[in-house]
N, C-alpha and C positions, 0 to 999 in steps of 0.2 A: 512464636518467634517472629518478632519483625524483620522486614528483609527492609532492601535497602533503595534510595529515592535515584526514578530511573527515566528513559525518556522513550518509549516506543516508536518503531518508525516506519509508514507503509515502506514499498521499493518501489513497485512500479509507478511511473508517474510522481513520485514525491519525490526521488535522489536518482532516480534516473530514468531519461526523457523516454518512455516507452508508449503512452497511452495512445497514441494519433496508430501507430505501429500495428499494439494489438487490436485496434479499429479495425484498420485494411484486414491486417488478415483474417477475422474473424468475419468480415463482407467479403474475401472471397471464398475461403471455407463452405459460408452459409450456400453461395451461389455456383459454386459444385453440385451439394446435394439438394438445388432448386427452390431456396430457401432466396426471394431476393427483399432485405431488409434495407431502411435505408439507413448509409452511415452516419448520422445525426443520433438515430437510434440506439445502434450501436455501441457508440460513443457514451451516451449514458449509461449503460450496463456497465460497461469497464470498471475495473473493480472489484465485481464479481467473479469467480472461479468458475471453470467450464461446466460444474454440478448445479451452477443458479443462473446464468446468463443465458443459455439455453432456453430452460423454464420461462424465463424475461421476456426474452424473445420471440418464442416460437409457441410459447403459451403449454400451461400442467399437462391439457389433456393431446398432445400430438403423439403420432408414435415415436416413441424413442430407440428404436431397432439402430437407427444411423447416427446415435449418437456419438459414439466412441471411435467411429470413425472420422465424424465433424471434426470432434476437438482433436485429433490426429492432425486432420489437414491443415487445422489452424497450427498448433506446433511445428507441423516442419514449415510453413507460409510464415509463421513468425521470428523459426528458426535461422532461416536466410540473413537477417540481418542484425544477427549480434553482433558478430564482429565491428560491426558501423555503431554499436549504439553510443550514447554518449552520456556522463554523469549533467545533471542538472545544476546550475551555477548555485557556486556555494554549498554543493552537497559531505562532499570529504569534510570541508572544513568546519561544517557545523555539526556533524558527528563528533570532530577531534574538539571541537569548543567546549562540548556536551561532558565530555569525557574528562576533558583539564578541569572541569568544576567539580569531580569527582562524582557524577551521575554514571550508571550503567547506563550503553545505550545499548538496544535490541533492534535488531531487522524482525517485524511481522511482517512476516511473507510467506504468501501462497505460493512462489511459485517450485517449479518442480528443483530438487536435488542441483540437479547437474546445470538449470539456467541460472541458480542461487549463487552459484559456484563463476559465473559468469559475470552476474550484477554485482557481484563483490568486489572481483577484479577493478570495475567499471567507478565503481566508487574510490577505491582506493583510500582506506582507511581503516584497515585490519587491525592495527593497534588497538584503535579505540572501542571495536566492539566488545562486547561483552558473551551475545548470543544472535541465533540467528535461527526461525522457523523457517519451513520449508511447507508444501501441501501435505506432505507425507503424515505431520502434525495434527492436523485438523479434519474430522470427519465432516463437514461443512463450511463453506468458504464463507466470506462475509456479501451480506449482513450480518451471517453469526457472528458471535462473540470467541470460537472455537480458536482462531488461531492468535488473539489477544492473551485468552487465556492458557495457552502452550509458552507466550513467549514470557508472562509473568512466571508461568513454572519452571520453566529454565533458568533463566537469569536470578530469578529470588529478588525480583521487584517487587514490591507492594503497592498493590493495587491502590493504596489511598495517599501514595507521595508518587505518582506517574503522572504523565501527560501522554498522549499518544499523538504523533503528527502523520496525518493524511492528508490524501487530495480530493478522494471521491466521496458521494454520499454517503456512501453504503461503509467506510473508513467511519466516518460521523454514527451512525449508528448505532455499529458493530461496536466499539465505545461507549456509547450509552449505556449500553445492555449491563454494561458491567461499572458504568458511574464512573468512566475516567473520563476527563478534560480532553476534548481533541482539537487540536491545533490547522485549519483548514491550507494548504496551499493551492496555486488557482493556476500552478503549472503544468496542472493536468487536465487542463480545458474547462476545468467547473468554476464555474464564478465563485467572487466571495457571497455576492448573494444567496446562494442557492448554497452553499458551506453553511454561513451564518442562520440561514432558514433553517437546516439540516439539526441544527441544533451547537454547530461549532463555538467555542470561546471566542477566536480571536480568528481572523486568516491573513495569511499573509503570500505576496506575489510568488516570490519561490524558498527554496533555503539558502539562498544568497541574504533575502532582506528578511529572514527572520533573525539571520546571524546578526545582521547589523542592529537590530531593537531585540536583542536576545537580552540584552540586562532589565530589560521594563517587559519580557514576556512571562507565560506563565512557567514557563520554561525555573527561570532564575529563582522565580516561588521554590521553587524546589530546592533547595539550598540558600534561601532564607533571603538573596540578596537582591530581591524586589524589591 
């Protein structure tokens, strides 16, 4: 059975401005349990879920006894400023665009249940979704392909009329693995450079100016009117 042509979508960092956020907190987490990394570093991990950034970071073989307590202190350090976060220009609207051309659109997202339930809000654009992953989803975060593949099962997208829009490398990837088209944004501190090395189609500045060249993106391919 084919299913139907859709548009995947990171959250963090791609519709809503989070990634500088979980920088800090995940530098001062580290520098509790005496871990001092610098946030340059950091900042490239993002993207990652607390299962591979970790790993990234602090390297396979550490002991990992303090781990679960880390990414604790990054959660509540992170959790401080929801209420402040703010959607990324153009993010509702280019969901509800996606949605008027009669595309499913999907949030792939890692993050947990209850801050899903927050990004949502923050987006404001309930109508247009279709579906939405959560971590709870994916046995391994990205690079893997686990929670791409969760949001195609949900929604009943096919894998071979999708696009998926991220911001980080590791977004690029995780995409690959499974041969869908990923659309780069660079308002999540990654250059298009380093999108476009990653393997990305196309990048573009945030979802404000995809919207605006969304008739000539790969986006439009997908309902024919490229």
């Amino acid at each position: 059975m084919t299913g139907q042509p859709g548009v995947l979508f990171d959250v963090d960092g791609t519709l809503v401005d989070t990634t500088y956020l979980h920088a800090v907190a995940w530098w001062e987490a580290l520098r509790q349990f005496d871990h001092d990394v610098p946030m340059a570093e950091i900042h490239r991990g993002i993207g990652m879920g607390s299962d591979k950034i970790l790993d990234h970071l602090l390297g396979d073989d550490r002991d990992k006894d303090a781990d679960d307590d880390l990414t604790t202190a990054h959660d509540v350090l992170y959790g401080a400023w929801w209420e402040r976060l703010r959607p990324l220009p153009g993010a509702g609207d280019l969901l509800r665009a996606c949605a008027d051309r009669g595309l499913a659109v999907v949030l792939a997202s890692s993050a947990k249940e209850r801050e899903l339930g927050i990004l949502r809000k923050i987006i404001d654009a309930e109508a247009a979704i279709t579906a939405a992953t959560s971590s709870s989803d994916a046995e391994q975060s990205k690079p893997a392909p686990d929670i791409l593949e969760a949001a195609l099962a949900q929604s009943g997208v096919d894998p071979r009329q999708c696009v998926f829009v991220g911001d980080a490398v590791w977004d690029v990837k995780a995409a690959a693995k499974l041969d869908i088209p990923c659309i780069g944004l660079a308002c999540g501190g990654t250059s298009a450079a380093e999108l476009l090395e990653a393997g990305a189609i196309a990048t573009y500045r945030d979802p404000a100016e995809l919207l605006r060249d969304l008739e000539s993106s790969a986006i439009a391919k997908l309902t024919g009117s490229a």
